[in-house]
GUMI-446417 format. One line per 4 residues: their letters; for each residue z, y, x of N, C-alpha, C, O. Coordinates in steps of 0.05 Angstrom, whole numbers, plus 5000, padded with zeros to 4 digits. Example, Ala and Ser with C-alpha at 12.3 -4.5 7.8 and 13.67 -1.06 7.14 Angstrom:
2
AS	5156,4886,5264,5156,4910,5246,5156,4934,5264,5169,4934,5285; 5142,4955,5257,5143,4979,5273,5157,5001,5258,5161,5023,5268
END
This chain:
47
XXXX	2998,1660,1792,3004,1681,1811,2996,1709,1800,2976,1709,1785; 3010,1734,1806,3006,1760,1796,2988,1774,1811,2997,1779,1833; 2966,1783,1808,2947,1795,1810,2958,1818,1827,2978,1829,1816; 2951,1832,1854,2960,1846,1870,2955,1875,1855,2972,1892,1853
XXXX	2932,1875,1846,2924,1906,1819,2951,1903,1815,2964,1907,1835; 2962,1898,1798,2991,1905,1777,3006,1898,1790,3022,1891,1773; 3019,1893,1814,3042,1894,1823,3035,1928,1838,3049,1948,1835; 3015,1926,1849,3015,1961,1853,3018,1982,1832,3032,2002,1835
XXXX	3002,1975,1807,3008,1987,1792,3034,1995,1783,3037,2019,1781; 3056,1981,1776,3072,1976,1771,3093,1984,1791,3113,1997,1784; 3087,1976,1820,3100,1992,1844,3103,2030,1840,3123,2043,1843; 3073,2039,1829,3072,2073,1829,3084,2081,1804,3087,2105,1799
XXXX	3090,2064,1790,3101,2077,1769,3130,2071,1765,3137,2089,1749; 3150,2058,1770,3168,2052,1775,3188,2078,1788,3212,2075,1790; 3177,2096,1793,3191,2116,1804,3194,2138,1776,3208,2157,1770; 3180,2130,1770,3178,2165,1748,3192,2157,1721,3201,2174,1705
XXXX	3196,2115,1715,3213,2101,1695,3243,2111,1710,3262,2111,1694; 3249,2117,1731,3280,2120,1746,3280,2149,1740,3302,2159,1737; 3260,2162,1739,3277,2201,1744,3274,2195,1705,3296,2201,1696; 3261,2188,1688,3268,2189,1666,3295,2178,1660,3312,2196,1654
XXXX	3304,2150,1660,3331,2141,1666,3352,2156,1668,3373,2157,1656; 3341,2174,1693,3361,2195,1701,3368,2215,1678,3389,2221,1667; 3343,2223,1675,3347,2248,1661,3365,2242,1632,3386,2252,1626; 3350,2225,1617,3367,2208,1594,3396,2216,1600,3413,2232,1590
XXXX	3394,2196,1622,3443,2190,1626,3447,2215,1627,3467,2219,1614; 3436,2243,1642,3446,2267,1643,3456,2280,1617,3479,2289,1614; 3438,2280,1602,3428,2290,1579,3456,2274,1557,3466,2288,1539; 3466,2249,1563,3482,2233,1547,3511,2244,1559,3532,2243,1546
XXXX	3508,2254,1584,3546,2251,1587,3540,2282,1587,3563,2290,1591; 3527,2300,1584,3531,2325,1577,3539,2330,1553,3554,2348,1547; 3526,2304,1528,3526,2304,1503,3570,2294,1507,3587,2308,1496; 3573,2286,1513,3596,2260,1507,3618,2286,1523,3642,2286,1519
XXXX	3604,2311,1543,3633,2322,1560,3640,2338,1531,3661,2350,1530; 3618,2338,1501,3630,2356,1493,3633,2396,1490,3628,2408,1511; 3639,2409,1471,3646,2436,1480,3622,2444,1477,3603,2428,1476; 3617,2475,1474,3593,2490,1471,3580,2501,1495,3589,2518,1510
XXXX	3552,2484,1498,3537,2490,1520,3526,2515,1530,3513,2519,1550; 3539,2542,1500,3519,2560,1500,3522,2579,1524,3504,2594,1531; 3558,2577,1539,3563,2587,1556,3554,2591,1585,3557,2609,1602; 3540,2566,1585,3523,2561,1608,3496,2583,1608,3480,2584,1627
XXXX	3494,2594,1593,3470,2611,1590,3480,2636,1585,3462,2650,1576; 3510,2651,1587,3512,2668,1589,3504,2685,1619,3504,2675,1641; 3497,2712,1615,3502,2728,1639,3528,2731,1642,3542,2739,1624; 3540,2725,1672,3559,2735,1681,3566,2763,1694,3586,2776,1700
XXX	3546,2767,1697,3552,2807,1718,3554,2819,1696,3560,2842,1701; 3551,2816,1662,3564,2828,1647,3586,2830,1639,3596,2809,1630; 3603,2856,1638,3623,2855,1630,3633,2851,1605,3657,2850,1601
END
């Protein structure tokens, strides 16, 4: 039987293995849409 310590343990951390996950897949289909990102960092109120 699993020791109740590490299933908690393992319970509090389980959240922060998912926003990494996340961030990863973001990071991959931004890579895969392609095109130069640099536009995203222009100012626009310049003309």
């Amino acid at each position: 039987m699993v020791p109740v310590n590490i299933l908690r343990s393992m319970g509090s951390t389980v959240p922060a293995f998912g926003m990494i996950g996340t961030l990863v897949g973001l990071i991959v289909m931004l890579d895969a849409m392609g095109g130069d990102l640099t536009i995203l960092a222009q100012d626009r109120r310049s003309p």
